[in-house]
C-alpha positions in Angstrom: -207.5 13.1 139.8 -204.5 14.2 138.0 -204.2 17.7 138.4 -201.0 17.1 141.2 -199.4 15.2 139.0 -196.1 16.8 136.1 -197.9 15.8 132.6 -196.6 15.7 129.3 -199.5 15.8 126.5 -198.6 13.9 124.0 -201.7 13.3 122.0 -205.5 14.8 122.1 -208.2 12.9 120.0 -211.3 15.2 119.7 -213.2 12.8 116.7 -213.2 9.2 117.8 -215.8 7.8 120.5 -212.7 8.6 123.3 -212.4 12.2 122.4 -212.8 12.9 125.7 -209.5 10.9 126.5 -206.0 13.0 126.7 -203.1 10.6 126.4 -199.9 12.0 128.4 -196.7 10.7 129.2 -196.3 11.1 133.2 -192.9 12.7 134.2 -193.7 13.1 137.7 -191.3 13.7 140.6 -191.8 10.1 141.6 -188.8 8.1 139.9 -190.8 4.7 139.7 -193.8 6.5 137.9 -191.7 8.4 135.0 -192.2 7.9 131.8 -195.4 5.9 132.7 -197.9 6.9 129.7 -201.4 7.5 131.2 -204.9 8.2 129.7 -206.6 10.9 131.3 -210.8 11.9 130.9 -211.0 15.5 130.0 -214.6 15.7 131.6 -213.2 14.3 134.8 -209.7 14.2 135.2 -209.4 10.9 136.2 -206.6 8.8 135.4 -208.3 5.7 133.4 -205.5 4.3 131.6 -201.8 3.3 132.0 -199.6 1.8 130.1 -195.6 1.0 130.4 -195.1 0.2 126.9 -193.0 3.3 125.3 -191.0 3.1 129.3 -187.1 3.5 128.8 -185.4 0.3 129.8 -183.4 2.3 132.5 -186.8 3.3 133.8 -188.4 0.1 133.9 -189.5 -1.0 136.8 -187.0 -3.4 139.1 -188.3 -6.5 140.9 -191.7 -5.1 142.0 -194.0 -2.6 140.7 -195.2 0.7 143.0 -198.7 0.8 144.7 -201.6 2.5 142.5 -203.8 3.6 145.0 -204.9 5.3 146.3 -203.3 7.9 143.5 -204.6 5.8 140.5 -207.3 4.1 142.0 -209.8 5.0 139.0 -208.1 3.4 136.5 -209.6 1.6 133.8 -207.0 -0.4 131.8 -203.8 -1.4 132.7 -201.3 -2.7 130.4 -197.5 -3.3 131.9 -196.3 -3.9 128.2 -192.4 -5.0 128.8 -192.2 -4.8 132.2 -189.9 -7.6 132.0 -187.6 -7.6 135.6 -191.1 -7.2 138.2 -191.0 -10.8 139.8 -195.0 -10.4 140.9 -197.4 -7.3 141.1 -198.3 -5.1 143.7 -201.5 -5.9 145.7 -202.7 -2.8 144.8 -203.7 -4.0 141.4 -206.8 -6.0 142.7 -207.6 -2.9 144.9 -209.0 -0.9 141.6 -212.2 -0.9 141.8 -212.9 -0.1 138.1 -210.6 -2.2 136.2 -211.6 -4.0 132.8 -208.7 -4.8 131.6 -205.5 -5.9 132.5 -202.9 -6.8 130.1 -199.5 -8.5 130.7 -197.3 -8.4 128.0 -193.7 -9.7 128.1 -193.5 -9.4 131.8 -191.0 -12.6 131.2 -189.7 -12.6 134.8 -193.5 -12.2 136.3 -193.7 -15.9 138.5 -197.5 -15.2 139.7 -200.0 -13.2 139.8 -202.3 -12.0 143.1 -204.1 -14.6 145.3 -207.0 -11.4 145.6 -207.1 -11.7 141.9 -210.6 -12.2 141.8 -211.7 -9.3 143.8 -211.5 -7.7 140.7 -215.4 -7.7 140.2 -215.3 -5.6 137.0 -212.4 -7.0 135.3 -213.6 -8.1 131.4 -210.4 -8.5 129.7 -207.5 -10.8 131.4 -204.5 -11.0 128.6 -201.2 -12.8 129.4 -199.0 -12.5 126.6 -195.3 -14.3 126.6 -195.2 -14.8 130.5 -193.5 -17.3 130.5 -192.8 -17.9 134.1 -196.4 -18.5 135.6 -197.2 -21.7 136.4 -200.6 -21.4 137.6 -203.2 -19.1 138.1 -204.6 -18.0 141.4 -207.8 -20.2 143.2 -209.8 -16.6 143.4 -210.1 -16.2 139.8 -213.5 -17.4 139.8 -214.2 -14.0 141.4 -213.8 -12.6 138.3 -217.6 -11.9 137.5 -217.4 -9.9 134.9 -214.5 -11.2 132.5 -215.7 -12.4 128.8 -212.0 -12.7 127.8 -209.5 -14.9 128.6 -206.4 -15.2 126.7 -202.9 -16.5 127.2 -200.8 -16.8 123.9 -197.3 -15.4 122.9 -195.2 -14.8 119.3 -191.1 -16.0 120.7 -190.3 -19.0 121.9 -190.5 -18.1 125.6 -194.6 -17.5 125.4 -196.9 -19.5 127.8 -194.3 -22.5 128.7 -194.6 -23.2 132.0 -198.6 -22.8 132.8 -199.3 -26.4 133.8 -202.9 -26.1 134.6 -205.9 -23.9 135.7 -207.7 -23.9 138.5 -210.9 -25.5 139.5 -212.4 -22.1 140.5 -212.3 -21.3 136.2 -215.7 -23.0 136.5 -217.3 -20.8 139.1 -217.9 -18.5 136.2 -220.0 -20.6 134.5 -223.3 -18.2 134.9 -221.8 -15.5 134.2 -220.4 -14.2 130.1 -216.7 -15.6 130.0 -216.8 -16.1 126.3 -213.3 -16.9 125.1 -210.9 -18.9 126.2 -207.4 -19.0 124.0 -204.3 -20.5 124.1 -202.1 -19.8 121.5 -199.0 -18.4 119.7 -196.9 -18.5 116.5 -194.4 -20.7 118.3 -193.9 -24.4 118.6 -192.9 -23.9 122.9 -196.2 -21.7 123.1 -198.1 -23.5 125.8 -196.3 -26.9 126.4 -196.4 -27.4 129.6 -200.0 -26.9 130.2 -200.8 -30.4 130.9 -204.8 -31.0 132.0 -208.0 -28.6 132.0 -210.3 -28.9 135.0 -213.5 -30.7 135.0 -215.4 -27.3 136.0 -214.4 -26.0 132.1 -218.0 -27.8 131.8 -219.0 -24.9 133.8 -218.8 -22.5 131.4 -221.8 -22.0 130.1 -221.7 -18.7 128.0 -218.2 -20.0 126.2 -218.3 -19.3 122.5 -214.8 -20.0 121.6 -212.6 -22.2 123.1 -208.8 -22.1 121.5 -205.8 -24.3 122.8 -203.4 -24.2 120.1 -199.7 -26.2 120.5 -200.6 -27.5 124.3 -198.4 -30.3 123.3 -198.4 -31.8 126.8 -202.7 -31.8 126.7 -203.8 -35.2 126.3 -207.1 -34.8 127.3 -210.2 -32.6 127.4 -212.4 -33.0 130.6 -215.6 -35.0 129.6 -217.8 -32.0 131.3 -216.8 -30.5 127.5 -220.6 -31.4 126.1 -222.0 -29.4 128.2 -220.9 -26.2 126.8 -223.9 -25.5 124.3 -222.9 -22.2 122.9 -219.2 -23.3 121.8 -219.4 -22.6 118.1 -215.3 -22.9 117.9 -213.0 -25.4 119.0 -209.5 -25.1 118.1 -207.1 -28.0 118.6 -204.0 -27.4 116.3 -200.7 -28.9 117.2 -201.8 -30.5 120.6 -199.8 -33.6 119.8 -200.4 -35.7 122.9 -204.6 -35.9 122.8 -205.6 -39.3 121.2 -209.2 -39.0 120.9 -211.9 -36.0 122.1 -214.8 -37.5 124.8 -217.9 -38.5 123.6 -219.9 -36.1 125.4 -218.5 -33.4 122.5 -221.6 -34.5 121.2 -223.5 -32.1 123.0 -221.9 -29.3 121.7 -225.2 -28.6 119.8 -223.2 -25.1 118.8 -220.6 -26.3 117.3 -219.4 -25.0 113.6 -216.0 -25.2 113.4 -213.8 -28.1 114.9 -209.9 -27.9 114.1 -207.4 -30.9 115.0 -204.8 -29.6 112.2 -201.5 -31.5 113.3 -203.1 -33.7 116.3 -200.6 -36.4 114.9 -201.6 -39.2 118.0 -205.3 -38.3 117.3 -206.5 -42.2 116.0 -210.3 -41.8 115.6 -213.4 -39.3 116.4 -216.1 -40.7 118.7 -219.4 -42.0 117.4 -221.4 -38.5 118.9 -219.7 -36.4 116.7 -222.8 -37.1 114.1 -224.5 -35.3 117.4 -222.7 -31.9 116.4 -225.6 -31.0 113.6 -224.1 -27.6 113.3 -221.4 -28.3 112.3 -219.6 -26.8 108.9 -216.1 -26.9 108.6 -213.9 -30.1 110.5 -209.9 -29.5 109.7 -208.3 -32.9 110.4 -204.7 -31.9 108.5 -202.3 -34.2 109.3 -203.8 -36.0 111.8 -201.0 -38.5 111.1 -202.8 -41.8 113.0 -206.1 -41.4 112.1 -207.5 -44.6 110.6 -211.2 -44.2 110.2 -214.0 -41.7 110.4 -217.1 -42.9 112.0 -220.4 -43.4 109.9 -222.5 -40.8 112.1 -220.4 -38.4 110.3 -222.7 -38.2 107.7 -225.4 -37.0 110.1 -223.5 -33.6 110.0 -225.7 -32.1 107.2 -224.0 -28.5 107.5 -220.5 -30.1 107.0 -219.3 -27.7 104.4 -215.2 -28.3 104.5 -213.5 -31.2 105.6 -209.6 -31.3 105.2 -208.3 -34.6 105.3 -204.9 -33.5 103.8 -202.1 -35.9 104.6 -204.0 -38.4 106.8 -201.7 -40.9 106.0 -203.4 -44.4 107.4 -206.8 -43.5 106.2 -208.1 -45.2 103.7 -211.8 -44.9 103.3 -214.9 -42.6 104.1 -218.0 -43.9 105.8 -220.6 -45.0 103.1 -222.8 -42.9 105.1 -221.2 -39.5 103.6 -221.9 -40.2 100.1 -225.0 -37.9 100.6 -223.1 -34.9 101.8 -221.1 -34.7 99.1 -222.6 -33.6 96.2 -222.2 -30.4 95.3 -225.6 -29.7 93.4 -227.6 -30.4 96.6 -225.9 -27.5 98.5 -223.8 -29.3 100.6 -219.8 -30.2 101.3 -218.5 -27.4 99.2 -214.3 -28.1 99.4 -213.4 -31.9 100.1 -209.3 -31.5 100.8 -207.5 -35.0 100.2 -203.8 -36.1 99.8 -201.8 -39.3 99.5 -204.8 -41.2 99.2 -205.7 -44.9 97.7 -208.0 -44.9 95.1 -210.7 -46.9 97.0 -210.8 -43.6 99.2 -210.5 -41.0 96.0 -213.4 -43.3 94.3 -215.8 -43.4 97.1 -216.3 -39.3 97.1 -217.8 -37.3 94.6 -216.9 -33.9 94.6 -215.5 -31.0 92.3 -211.9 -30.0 91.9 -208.9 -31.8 91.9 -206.6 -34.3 94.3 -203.4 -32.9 95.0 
């Protein structure tokens, strides 16, 4: 409850679906809480929501972070926006018992996170944004039974670096409705260190989209990758080290969109990607050592876009794509090609011009 506590009201939405909501900026006679902003249910009085985003930097937080409970233990979100000099969170975190989301944004100085991690048994959201100091996520996150999002990405140059791995205990989630998995950001040092995936990613089952964007030290995805039947996305760009995907991709019966943009070691697909009979759109941009496509290929009959732009050392497409290609019979709408022999420009018939 929040009645003992010295509130500021900052805000009162009475139209959207959290009308019920009062955001407040706590000024409390607690010096490590002020300036905290906190959400607070009208009906209830509950705290369900705090944030340390609009926190002075004189007020920020030094080395640790206070307990929450038992005085917040009802909170709902918790995002520690900028709280960039905390070297690790308090326990107390994985003590509250309705969390859904937890949200670490530029906590640049943040080394780990909680071994009871996963004792968070309503947790939905986990968001690690520019952390750059984590190396490794806690065993106990596959205690997480409730999480559908998993994302770690970043916009500066310090982002993601030093995550090297994940655990095995990711895959211990696999009945349950993790459904995204990103690693990404705007910068080339986003996740570079991250070096292997474990074997139990396989696990997964409920994984729709799976995004690992610039993990340039990644140079290869666990063969248990086929059996992740509702992937429809699979984003690859910039991981420069992989050199080929497993063959069991081919049981990715989901899959619709495939992106290797910039996979510049990639040097050919496996023979099961004609396996992948949902699939539309295939990005293969400058994959710089990619020599050949395989004939199955042109067992993808929903391939709508194919982007072979700056592929350098291919020369040809399979004969076995000829029937794809035609535009009248509804089927590879945009055909993307550049720096190409003629033998290669020849062999496709499609509408629009080579660059």
């Amino acid at each position: 409850m929040a009645s003992n506590l010295n509130l500021l009201l900052v805000s009162r939405n009475e139209e959207s679906s959290h009308s019920n909501w009062v955001l407040l900026s706590e000024e409390n006679h607690e010096d490590q809480m002020k300036g905290v902003s906190v959400a607070i249910d009208s009906k209830t009085g509950d705290v369900i929501e705090l944030s340390t985003q609009d926190v002075e930097d004189r007020l920020r937080w030094r080395t640790s972070m206070p307990c929450l409970v038992p005085k917040y233990s009802t909170l709902q979100r918790v995002d520690l926006d900028r709280s960039r000099y905390i070297r690790k969170l308090d326990e107390s975190v994985t003590a509250l018992p309705h969390l859904k989301r937890l949200k670490l944004t530029r906590c640049s100085a943040l080394e780990q996170l909680p071994s009871s991690l996963g004792n968070l048994c309503n947790l939905q959201e986990l968001i690690l944004t520019n952390t750059m100091k984590i190396k490794s996520l806690p065993k106990s996150i596959g205690g997480l039974k409730s999480l559908k999002r998993l994302v770690f990405n970043g916009s500066s140059g310090e982002a993601n670096k030093s995550l090297q791995s994940l655990p095995e205990g990711l895959g211990e989630l696999r009945s349950l409705s993790l459904k995204r998995l990103v690693f990404n950001g705007s910068s080339g040092e986003a996740n570079k260190s991250l070096q292997s995936l474990p074997e139990g990613l396989g696990e997964l089952r409920s994984l729709q989209e799976l995004v690992l964007d610039k993990c340039k030290a990644l140079k290869e995805l666990p063969s248990s990758l086929g059996q992740l039947k509702m992937l429809t996305r699979l984003s690859l760009q910039e991981c420069k080290s992989i050199q080929g995907l497993p063959d069991s991709i081919g049981g990715c019966h989901s899959l619709v969109e495939l992106d290797l943009t910039k996979c510049v070691a990639l040097a050919s697909l496996p023979v099961s990607i004609g396996d992948l009979r949902m699939l539309e759109d295939l990005v293969l941009t400058k994959c710089l050592s990619l020599e050949a496509l395989p004939e199955t290929l042109g067992r993808c009959e929903k391939l709508a876009f194919l982007s072979l732009t700056k592929c350098t050392k291919l020369t040809r497409l399979p004969h076995s794509m000829e029937r794809l290609l035609p535009i009248c019979e509804g089927y590879i709408h945009s055909l993307i090609l550049d720096h190409h022999t003629d033998d290669l420009k020849t062999s496709c018939s499609f509408e629009g011009s080579i660059p």
